[in-house]
Phi, psi and omega in degrees: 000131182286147192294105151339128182286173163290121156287139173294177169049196197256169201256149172267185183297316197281354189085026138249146214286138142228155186288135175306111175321328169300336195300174192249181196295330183279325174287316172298325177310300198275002159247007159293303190287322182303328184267017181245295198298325178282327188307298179343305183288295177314298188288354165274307163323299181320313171276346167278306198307340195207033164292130230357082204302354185205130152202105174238177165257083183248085148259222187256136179245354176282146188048261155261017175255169169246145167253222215278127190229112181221129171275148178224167165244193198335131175108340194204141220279142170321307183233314198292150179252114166302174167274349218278144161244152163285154167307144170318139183041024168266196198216116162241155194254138170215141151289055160312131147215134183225143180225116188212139186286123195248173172242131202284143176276153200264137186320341181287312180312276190349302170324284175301003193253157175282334202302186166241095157263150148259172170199149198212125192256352149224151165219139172221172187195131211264116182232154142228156208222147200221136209224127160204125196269113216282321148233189170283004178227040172198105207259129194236112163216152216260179152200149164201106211251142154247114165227172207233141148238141205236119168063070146285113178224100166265186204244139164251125175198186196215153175258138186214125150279101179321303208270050174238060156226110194278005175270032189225355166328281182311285173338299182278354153291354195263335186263007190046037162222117201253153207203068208214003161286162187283137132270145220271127164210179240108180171199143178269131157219172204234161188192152158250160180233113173185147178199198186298198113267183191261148176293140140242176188235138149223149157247134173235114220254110202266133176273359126242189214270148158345322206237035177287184067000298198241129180270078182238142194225140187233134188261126165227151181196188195209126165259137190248159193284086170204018162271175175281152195239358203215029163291151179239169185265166181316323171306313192136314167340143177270151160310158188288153189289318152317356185232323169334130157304345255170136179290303190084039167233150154270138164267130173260159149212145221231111174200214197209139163234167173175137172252154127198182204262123144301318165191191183297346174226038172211149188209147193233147140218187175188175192208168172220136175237097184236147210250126186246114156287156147222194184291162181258217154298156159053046148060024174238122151272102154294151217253173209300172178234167162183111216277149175202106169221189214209153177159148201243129188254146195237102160236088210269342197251008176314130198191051197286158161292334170194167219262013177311134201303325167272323196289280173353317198234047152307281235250039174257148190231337171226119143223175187242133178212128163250158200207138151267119176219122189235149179226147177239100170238146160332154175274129248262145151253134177220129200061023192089011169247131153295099181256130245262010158260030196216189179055174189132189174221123163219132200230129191264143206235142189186126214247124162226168182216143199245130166253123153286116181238089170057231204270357172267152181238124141237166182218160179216139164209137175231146165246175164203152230276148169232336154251113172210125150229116176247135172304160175022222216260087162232155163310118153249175180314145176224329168166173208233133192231129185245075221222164187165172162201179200195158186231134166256126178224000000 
């Protein structure tokens, strides 16, 4: 990349120029040409800075799901979604995959509850995602996920009491052996489950200008009913509507984002989402959520001429990011009963590293749980594996 001319007269705290009333007609000739070499720069920046700028889910990240999943490119955090938009008409394309390890509830459990529990030992998801920028301070993007649950396992049984013959009572009050546990009979069977999902769309709407320090962008989207709803278990059964790749609800989503730069190699962003269901397929409404995160970006090869929040990360080839993402969702209702194994808060602690080749981005990132309270009998998270790529154009 060619070396940017010295621009005159004085520079603010971020390095950008303005010119002196005083200058002569040549020092202006030469911040007339540096200010054509930045707009340039600022309109390249854009498209790295937010390479596959949206890529979400908004399913359940409790238990056996992943929830709001967002890709960024250079410049911007892994899962946490920033304020930053692409510039008018660009466009990006990206490839997500995720994988996450749960800790399986034990056949005893399963066995032993009067509930209908489940328990799911892996799930993962494969997403593409389409990112275009309507203007410059307003970005529209698409995701569409396939996903999986792997040794999906619940129990079919029946309960029998030993101690309901009552001329065997006395006796056995008399020997101190009391015989009056459930014995367990039944079967566990396990099944995968996966097919499409449902789309989702968001927009993001930058609330000032573009080129700010501080960054506020406000998110709204919608999830459309258009994943499968009729996958079956290994029995032959159909799945449960909650287990479905597909809600079969339309979903609103409604939230707040803000960036800004901390200093010439750190950048914070963060975001709040919160996803309003409604009912689906089989009478389940999964229940609403709201997703919250938070992460600080490390760009150790930055080496900008100035200090402009988009522009600075031209000539970065690594960065490193850490997030905190937490989701709090409602307890799932099916048939107008709440069921009291579903819903909680869990929050994930989560270290990536991003590489940049010109207009492509990849990443790799893992997480793991540091807070989980989930109700009653559920798989929680044991970690999280995060990977992609993305193109700008």
């Amino acid at each position: 990349m060619a070396t940017p001319l010295s621009p005159p007269g004085k520079t603010n705290r971020r390095g950008v120029n303005r010119c002196d009333n005083l200058s002569l007609a040549a020092s202006c000739v030469n911040l007339v040409s540096y200010r054509a070499f930045e707009l340039v720069q600022t309109y390249m920046a854009k498209v790295h800075l937010t390479a596959l700028a949206i890529l979400i889910t908004p399913i359940q990240a409790l238990a056996d799901h992943v929830g709001l999943q967002i890709e960024g490119g250079a410049g911007s955090a892994i899962t946490t979604l920033g304020a930053q938009t692409l510039a008018k008409s660009q466009q990006v394309v990206g490839l997500q995959y995720q994988y996450l390890e749960l800790d399986e509830l034990s056949d005893e459990i399963l066995l032993g509850s009067d509930e209908a529990l489940h328990s799911v030992g892996e799930f993962s998801q494969a997403s593409i995602g389409y990112s275009l920028g309507i203007s410059d301070r307003l970005t529209l993007s698409a995701v569409l996920p396939y996903v999986g649950r792997d040794d999906f396992r619940e129990a079919s049984h029946d309960h029998h009491e030993d101690a309901d013959e009552p001329e065997h009572h006395d006796e056995e009050e008399d020997t101190g052996h009391h015989d009056d546990e459930v014995e367990l009979e039944g079967e566990v069977t396990s099944s995968d489950i996966s097919g499409w999902g449902d789309l989702s769309l968001l927009g993001r709407y930058a609330l000032n200008d573009t080129e700010s320090d501080n960054l506020y962008a406000l998110l709204v989207g919608i999830k459309a009913p258009t994943g499968s709803t009729s996958e079956k278990l290994s029995n032959g059964e159909r799945a449960e509507g909650e287990h479905q790749p597909g809600s079969g609800s339309w979903d609103a989503l409604l939230g707040f984002a803000y960036s800004a730069p901390l200093s010439q190699e750190w950048d914070f962003s963060s975001n709040l989402l919160y996803q309003l269901t409604t009912e689906g397929k089989q009478d389940t409404e999964i229940g609403d959520s709201l997703m919250y995160n938070a992460a600080v970006i490390w760009s150790p090869a930055s080496h900008s001429h100035h200090g402009d929040a988009h522009t600075r990360h031209m000539d970065q080839s690594w960065q490193f990011v850490l997030e905190l993402n937490g989701e709090w969702r409602d307890k799932t209702d099916v048939d107008g009963d709440s069921d009291r194994n579903t819903g909680g808060n869990v929050i994930f602690g989560t270290a990536g590293l991003r590489r940049g080749y010109g207009a492509w981005s990849t990443y790799l990132s893992l997480a793991a749980p540091l807070h989980t309270n989930l109700n009653g009998e559920q798989s929680e998270p044991a970690w999280r594996l995060s990977t992609g790529v993305s193109m700008a154009f």
